[in-house]
N, CA, C and O atoms as CSV, one atom per row, in Angstrom:
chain,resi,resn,atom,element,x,y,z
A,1,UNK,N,N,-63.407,-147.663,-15.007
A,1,UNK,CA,C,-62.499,-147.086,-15.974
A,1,UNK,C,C,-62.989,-145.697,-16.391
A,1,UNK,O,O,-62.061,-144.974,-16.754
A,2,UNK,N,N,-64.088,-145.187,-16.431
A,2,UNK,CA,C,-64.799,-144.524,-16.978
A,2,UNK,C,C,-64.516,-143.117,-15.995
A,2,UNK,O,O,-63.895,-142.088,-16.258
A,3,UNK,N,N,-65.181,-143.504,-14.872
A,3,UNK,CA,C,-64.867,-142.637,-13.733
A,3,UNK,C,C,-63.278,-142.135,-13.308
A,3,UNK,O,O,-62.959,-140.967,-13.081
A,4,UNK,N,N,-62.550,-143.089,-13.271
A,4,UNK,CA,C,-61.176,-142.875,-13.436
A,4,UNK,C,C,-60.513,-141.797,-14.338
A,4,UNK,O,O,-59.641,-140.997,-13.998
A,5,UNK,N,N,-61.147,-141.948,-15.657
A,5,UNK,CA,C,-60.986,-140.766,-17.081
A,5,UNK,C,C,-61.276,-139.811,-16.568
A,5,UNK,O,O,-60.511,-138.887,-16.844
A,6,UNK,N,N,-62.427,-139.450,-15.606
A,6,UNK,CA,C,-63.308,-138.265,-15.566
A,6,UNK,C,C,-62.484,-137.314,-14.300
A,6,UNK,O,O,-62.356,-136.094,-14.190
A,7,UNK,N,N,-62.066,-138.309,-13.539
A,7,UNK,CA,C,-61.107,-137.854,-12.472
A,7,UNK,C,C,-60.035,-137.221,-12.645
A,7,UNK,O,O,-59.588,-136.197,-12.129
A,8,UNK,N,N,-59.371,-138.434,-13.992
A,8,UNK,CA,C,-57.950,-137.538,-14.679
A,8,UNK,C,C,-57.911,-136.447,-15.439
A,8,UNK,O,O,-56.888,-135.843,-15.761
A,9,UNK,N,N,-59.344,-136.101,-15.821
A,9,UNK,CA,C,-59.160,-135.166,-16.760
A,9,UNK,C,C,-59.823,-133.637,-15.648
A,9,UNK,O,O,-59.520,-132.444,-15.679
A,10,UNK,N,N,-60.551,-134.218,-14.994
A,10,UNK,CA,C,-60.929,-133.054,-13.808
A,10,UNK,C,C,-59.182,-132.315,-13.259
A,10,UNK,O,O,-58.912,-131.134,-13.038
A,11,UNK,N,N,-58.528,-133.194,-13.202
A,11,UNK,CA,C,-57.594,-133.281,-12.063
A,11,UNK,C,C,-56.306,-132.594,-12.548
A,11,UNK,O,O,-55.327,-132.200,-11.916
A,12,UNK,N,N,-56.683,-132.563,-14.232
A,12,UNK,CA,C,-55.439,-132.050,-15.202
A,12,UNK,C,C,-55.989,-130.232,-14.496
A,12,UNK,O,O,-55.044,-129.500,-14.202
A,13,UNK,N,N,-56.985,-129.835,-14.349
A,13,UNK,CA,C,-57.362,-128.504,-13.884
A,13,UNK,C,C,-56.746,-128.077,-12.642
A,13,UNK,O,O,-56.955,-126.945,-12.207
A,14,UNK,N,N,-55.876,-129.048,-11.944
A,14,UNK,CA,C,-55.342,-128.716,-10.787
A,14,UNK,C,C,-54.596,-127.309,-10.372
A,14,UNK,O,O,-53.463,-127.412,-10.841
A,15,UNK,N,N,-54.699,-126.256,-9.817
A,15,UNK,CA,C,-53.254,-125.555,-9.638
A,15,UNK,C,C,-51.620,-126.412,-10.640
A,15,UNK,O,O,-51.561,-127.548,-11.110
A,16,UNK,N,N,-51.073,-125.856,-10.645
A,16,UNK,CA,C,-49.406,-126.176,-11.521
A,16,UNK,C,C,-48.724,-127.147,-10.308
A,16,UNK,O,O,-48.137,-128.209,-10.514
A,17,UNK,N,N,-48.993,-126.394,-8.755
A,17,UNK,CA,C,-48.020,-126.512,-7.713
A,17,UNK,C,C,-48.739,-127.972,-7.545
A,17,UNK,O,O,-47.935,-128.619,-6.874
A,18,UNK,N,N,-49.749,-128.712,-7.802
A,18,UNK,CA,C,-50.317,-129.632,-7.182
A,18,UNK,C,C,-50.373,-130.828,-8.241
A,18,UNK,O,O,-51.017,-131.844,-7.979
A,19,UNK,N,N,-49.687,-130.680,-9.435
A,19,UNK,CA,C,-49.788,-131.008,-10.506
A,19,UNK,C,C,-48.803,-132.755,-9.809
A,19,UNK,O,O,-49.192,-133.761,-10.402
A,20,UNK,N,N,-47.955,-132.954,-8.967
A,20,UNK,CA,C,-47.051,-133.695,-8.855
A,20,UNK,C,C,-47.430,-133.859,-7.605
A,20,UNK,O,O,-46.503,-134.515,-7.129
A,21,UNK,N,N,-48.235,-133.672,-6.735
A,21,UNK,CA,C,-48.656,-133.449,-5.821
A,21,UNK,C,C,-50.297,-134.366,-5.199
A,21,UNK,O,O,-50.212,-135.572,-4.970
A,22,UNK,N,N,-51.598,-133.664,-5.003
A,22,UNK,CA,C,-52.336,-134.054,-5.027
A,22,UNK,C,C,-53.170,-134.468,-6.602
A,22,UNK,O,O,-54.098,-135.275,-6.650
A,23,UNK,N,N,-52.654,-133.784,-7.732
A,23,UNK,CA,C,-53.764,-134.382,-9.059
A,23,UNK,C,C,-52.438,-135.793,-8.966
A,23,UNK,O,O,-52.862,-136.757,-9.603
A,24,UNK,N,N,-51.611,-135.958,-8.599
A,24,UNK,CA,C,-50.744,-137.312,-9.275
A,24,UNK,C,C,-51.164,-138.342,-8.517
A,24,UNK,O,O,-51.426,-139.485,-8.891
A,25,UNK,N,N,-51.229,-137.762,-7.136
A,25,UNK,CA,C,-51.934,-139.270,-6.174
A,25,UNK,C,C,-53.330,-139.240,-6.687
A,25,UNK,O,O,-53.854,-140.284,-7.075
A,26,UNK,N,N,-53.831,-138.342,-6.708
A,26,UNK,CA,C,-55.478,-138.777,-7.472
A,26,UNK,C,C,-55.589,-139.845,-8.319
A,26,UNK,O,O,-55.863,-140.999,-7.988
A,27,UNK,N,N,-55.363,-139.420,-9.460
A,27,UNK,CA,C,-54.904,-139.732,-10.791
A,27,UNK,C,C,-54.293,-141.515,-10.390
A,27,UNK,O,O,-54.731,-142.560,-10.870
A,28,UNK,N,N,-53.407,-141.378,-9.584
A,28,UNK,CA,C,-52.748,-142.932,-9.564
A,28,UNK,C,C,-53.843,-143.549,-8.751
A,28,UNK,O,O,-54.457,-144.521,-9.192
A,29,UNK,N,N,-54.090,-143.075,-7.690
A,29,UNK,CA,C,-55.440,-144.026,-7.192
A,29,UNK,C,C,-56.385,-144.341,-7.695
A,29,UNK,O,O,-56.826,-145.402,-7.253
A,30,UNK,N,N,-57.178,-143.712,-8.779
A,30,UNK,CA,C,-58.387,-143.871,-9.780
A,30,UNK,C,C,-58.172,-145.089,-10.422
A,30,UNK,O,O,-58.913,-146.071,-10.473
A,31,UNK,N,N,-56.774,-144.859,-11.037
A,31,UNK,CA,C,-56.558,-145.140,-11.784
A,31,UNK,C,C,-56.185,-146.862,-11.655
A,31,UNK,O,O,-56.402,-147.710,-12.521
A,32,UNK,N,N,-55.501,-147.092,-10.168
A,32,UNK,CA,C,-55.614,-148.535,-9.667
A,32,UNK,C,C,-56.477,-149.197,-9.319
A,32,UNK,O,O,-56.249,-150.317,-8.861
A,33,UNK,N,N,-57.891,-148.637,-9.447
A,33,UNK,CA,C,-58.687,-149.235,-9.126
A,33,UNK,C,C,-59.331,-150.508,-10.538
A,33,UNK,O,O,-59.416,-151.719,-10.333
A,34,UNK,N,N,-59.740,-149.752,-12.017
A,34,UNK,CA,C,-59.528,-150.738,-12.972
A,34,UNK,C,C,-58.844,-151.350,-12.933
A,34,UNK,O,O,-59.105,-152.511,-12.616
A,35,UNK,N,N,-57.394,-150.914,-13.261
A,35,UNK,CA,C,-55.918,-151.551,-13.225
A,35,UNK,C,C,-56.009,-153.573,-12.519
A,35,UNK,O,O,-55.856,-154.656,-13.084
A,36,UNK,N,N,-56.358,-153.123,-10.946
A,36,UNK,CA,C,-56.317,-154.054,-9.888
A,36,UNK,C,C,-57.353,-154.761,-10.824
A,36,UNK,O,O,-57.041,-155.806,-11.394
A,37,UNK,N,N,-58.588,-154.189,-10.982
A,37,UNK,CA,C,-59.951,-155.702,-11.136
A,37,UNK,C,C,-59.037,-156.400,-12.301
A,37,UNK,O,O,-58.912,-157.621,-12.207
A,38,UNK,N,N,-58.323,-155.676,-13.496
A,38,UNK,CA,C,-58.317,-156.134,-14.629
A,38,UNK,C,C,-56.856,-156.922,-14.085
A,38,UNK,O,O,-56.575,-157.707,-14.991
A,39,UNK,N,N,-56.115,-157.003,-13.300
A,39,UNK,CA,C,-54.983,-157.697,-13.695
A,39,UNK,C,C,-55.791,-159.240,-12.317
A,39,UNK,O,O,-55.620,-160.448,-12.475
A,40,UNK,N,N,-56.345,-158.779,-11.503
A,40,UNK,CA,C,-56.749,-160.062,-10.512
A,40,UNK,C,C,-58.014,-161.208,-11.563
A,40,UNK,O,O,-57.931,-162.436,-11.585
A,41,UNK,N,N,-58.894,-160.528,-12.190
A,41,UNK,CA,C,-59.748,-160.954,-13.328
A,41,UNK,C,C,-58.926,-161.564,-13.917
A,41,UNK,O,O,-59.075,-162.759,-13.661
A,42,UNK,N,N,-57.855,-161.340,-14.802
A,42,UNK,CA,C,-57.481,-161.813,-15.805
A,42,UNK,C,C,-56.384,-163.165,-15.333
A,42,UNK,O,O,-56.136,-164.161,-16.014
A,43,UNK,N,N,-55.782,-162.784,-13.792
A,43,UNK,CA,C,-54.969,-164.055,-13.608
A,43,UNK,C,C,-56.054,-165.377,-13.113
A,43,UNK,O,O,-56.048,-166.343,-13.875
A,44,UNK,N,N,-56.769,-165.442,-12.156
A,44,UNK,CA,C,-57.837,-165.699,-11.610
A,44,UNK,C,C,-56.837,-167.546,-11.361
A,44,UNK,O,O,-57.289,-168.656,-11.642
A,45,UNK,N,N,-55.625,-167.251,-10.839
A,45,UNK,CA,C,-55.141,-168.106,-10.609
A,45,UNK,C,C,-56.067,-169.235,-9.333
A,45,UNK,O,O,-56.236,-170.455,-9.351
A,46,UNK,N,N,-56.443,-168.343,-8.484
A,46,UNK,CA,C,-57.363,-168.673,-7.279
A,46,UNK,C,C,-58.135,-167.841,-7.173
A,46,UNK,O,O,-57.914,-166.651,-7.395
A,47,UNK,N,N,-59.558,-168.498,-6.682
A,47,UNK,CA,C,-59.952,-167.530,-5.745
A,47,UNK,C,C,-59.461,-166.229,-4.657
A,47,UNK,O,O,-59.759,-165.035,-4.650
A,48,UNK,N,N,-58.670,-166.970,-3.859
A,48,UNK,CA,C,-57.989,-165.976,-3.087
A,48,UNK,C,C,-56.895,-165.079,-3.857
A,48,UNK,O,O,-56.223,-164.338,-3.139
A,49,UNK,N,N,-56.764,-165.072,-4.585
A,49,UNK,CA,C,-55.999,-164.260,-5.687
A,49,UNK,C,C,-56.705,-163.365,-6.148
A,49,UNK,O,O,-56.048,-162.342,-6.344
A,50,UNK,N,N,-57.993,-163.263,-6.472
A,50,UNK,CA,C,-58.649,-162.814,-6.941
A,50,UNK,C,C,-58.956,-161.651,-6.027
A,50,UNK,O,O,-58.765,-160.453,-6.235
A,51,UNK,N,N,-59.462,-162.242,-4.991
A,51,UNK,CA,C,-59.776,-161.794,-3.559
A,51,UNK,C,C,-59.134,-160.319,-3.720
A,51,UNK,O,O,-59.642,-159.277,-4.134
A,52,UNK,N,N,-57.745,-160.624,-3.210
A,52,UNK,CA,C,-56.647,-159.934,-3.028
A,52,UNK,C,C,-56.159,-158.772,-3.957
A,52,UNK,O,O,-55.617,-157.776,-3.479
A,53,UNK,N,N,-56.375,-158.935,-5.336
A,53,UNK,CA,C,-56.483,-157.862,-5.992
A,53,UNK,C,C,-57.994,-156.723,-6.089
A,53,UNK,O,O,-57.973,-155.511,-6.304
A,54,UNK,N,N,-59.081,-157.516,-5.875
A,54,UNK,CA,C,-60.256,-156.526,-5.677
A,54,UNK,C,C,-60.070,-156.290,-4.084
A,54,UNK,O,O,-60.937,-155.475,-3.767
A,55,UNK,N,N,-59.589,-156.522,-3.366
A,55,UNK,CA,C,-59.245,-155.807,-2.002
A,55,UNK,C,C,-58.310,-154.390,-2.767
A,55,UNK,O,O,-58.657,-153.211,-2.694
A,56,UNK,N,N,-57.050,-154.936,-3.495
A,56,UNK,CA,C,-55.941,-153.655,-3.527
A,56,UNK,C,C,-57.230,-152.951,-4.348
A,56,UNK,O,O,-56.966,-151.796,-4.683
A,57,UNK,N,N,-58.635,-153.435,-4.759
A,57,UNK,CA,C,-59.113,-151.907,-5.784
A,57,UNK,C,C,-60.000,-151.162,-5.134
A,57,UNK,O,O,-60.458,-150.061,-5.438
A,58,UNK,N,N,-60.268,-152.036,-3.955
A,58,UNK,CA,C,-61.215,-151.841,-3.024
A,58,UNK,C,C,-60.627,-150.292,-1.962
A,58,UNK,O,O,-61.210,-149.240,-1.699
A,59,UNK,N,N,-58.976,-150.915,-1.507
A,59,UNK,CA,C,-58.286,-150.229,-1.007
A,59,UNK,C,C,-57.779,-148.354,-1.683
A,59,UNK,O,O,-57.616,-147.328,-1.024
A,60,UNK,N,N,-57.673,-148.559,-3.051
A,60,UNK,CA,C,-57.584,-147.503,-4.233
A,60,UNK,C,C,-59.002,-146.723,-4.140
A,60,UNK,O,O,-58.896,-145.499,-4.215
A,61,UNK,N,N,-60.141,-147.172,-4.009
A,61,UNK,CA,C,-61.181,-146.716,-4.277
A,61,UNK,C,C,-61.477,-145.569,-2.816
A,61,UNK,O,O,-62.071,-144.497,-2.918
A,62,UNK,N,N,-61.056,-145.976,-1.876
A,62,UNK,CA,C,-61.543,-145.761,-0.781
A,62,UNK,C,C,-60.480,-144.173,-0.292
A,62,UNK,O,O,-60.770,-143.085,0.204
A,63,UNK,N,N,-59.122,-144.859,-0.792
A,63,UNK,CA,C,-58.217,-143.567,-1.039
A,63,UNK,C,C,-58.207,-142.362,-1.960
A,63,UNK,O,O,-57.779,-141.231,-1.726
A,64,UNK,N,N,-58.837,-142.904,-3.184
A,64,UNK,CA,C,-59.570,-141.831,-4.185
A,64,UNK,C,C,-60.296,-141.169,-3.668
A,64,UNK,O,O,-60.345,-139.983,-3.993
A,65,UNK,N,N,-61.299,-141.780,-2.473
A,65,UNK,CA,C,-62.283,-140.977,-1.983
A,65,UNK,C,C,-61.557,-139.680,-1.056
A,65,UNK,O,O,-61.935,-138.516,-1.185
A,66,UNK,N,N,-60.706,-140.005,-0.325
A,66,UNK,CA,C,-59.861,-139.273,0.632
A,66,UNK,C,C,-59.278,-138.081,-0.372
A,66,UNK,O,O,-59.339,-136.890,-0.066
A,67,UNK,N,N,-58.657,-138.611,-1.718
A,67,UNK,CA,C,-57.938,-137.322,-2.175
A,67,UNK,C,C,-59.259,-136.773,-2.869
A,67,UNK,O,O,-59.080,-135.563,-2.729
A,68,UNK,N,N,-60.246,-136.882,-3.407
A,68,UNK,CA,C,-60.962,-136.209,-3.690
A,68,UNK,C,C,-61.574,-135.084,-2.593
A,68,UNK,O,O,-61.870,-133.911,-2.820
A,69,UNK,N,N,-61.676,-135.911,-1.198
A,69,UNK,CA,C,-62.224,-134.428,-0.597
A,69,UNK,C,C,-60.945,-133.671,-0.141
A,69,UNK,O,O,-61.154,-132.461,-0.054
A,70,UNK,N,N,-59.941,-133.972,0.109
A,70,UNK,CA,C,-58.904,-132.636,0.052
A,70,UNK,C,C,-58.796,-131.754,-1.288
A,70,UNK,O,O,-58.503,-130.558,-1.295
A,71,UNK,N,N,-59.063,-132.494,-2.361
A,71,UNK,CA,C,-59.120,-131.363,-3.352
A,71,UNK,C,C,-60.686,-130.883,-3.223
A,71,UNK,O,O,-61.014,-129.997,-4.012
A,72,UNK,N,N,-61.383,-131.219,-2.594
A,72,UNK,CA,C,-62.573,-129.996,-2.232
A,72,UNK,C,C,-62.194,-128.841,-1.266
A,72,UNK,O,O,-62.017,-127.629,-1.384
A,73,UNK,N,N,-62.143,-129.830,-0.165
A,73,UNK,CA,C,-61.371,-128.633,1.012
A,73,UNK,C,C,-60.350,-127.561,0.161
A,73,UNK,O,O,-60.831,-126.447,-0.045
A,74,UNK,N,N,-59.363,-127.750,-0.202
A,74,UNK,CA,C,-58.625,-127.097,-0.299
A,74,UNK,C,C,-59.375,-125.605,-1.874
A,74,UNK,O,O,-58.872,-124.543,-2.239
A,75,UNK,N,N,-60.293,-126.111,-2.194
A,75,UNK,CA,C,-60.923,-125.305,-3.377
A,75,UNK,C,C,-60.819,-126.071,-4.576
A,75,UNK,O,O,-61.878,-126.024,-5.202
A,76,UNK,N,N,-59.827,-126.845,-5.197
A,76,UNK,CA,C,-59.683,-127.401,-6.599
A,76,UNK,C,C,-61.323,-127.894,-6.919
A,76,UNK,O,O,-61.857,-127.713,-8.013
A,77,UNK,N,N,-61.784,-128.341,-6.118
A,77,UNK,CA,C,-62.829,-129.399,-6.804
A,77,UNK,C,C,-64.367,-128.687,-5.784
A,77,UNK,O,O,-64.469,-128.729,-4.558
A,78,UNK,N,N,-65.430,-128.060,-6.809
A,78,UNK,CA,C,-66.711,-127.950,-6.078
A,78,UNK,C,C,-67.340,-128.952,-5.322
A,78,UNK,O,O,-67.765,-129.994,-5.822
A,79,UNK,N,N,-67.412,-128.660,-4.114
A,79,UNK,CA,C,-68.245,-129.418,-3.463
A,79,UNK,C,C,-69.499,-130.107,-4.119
A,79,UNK,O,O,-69.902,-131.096,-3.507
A,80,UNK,N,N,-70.076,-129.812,-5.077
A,80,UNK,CA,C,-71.514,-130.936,-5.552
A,80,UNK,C,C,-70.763,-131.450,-6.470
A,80,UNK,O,O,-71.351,-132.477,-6.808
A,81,UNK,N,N,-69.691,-131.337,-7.154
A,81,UNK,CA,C,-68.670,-132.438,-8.199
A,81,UNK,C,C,-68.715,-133.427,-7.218
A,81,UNK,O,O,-69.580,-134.296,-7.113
A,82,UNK,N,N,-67.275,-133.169,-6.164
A,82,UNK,CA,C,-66.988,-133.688,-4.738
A,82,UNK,C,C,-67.999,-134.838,-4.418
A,82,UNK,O,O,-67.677,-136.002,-4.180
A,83,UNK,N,N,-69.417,-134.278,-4.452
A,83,UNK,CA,C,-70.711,-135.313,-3.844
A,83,UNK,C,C,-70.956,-136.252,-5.087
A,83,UNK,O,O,-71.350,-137.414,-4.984
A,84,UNK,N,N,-70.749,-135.779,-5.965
A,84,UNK,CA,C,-71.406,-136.906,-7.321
A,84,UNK,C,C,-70.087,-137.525,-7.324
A,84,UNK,O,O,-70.361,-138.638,-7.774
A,85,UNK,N,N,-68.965,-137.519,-7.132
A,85,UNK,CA,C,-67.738,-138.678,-7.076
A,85,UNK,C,C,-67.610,-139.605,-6.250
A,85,UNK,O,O,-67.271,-140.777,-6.416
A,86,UNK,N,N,-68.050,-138.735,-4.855
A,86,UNK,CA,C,-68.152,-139.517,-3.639
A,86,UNK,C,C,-69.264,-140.837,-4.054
A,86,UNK,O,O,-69.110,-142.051,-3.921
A,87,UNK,N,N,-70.714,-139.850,-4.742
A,87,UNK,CA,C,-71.641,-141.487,-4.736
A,87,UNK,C,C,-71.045,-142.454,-5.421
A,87,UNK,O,O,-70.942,-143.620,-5.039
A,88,UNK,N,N,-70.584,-141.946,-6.578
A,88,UNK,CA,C,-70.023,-143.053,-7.407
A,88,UNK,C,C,-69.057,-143.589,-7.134
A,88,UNK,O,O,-69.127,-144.560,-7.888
A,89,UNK,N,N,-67.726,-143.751,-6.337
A,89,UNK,CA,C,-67.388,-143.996,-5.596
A,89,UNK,C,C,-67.423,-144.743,-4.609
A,89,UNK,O,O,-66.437,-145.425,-4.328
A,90,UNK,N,N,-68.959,-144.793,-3.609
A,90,UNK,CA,C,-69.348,-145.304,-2.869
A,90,UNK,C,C,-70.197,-146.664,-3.954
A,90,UNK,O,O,-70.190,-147.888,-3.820
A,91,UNK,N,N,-70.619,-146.098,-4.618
A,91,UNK,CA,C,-71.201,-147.123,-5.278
A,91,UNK,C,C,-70.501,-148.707,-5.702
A,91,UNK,O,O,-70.844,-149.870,-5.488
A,92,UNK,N,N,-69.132,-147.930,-6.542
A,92,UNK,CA,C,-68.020,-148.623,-6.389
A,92,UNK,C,C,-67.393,-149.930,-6.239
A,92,UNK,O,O,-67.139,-150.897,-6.956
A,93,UNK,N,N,-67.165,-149.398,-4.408
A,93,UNK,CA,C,-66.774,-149.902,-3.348
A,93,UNK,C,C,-67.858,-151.172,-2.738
A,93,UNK,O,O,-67.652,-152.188,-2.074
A,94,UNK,N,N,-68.949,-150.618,-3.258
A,94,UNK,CA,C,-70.158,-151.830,-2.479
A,94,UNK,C,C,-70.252,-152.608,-3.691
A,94,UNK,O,O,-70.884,-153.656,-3.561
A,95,UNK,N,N,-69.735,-152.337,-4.960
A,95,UNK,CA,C,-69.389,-153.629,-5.735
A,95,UNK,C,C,-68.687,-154.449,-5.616
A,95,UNK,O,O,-68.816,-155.669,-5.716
A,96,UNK,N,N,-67.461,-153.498,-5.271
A,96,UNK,CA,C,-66.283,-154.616,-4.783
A,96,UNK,C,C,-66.304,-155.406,-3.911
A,96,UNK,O,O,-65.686,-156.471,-3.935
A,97,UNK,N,N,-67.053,-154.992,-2.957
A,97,UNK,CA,C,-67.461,-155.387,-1.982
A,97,UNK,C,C,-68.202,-157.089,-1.922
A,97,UNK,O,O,-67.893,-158.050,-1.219
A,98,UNK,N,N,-69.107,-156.958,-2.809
A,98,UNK,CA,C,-69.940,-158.094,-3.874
A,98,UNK,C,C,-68.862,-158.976,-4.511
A,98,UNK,O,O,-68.838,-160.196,-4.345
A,99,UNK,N,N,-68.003,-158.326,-5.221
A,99,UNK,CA,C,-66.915,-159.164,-5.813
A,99,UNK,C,C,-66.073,-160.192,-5.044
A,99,UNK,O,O,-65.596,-161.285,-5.346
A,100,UNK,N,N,-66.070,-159.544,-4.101
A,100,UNK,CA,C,-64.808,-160.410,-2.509
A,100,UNK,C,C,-65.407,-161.240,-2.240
A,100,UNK,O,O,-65.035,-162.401,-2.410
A,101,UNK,N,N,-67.023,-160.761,-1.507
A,101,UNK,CA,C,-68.334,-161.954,-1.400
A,101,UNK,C,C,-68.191,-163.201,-2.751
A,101,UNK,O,O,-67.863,-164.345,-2.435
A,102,UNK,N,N,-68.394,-162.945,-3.855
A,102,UNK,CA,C,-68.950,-164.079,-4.771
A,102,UNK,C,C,-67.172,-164.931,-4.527
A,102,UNK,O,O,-67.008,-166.150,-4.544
A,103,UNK,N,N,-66.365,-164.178,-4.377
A,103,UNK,CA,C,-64.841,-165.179,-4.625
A,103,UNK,C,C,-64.850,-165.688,-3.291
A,103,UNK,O,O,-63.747,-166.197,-3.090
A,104,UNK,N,N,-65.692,-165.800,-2.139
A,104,UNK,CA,C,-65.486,-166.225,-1.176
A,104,UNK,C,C,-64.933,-165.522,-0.393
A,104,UNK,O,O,-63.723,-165.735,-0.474
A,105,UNK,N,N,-65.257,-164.478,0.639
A,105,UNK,CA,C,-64.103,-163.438,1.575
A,105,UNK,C,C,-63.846,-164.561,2.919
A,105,UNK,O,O,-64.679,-165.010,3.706
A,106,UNK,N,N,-62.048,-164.861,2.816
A,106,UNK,CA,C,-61.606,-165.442,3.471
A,106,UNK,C,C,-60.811,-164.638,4.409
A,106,UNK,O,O,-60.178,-165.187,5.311
């Protein structure tokens, strides 16, 4: 959640033209990544339910990573920002990763 904030508020710095553009897919991908743990956590109808929503945050996380380095490439975002998002990011992902594991990855 935290990281997500830091993304949206980086991302409000976008160019105008990119505002609806690359900061909105940013912004929505960050942003599904809490979203997903907190709505699969909270139903926890099944295991495999569970599964399935830390996959969709797993999936968000991994796409955050993608729009973050086009907003490097393209200039919006410094490359050593870029690297400290990416770790955290990566970091992330090898939680979620853990999460799928403990619910059983079927």
């Amino acid at each position: 959640y935290q990281l997500a904030l830091e993304v949206h508020r980086i991302s409000l710095g976008f160019p105008k033209i990119e505002q609806y553009g690359l900061a909105q897919q940013l912004r929505g991908s960050s942003k599904s990544i809490p979203a997903n743990i907190a709505e699969g956590m909270g139903k926890q109808e099944s295991a495999a339910d569970v599964r399935r929503f830390i996959r969709m945050a797993l999936g968000s996380c991994d796409e955050t990573r993608v729009w973050l380095e086009f907003a490097r490439d393209l200039g919006y975002l410094e490359p050593g920002m870029q690297g400290q998002f990416e770790q955290r990011y990566q970091e992330i992902g090898r939680m979620l990763q853990g999460l799928i594991k403990r619910y059983g990855d079927k």
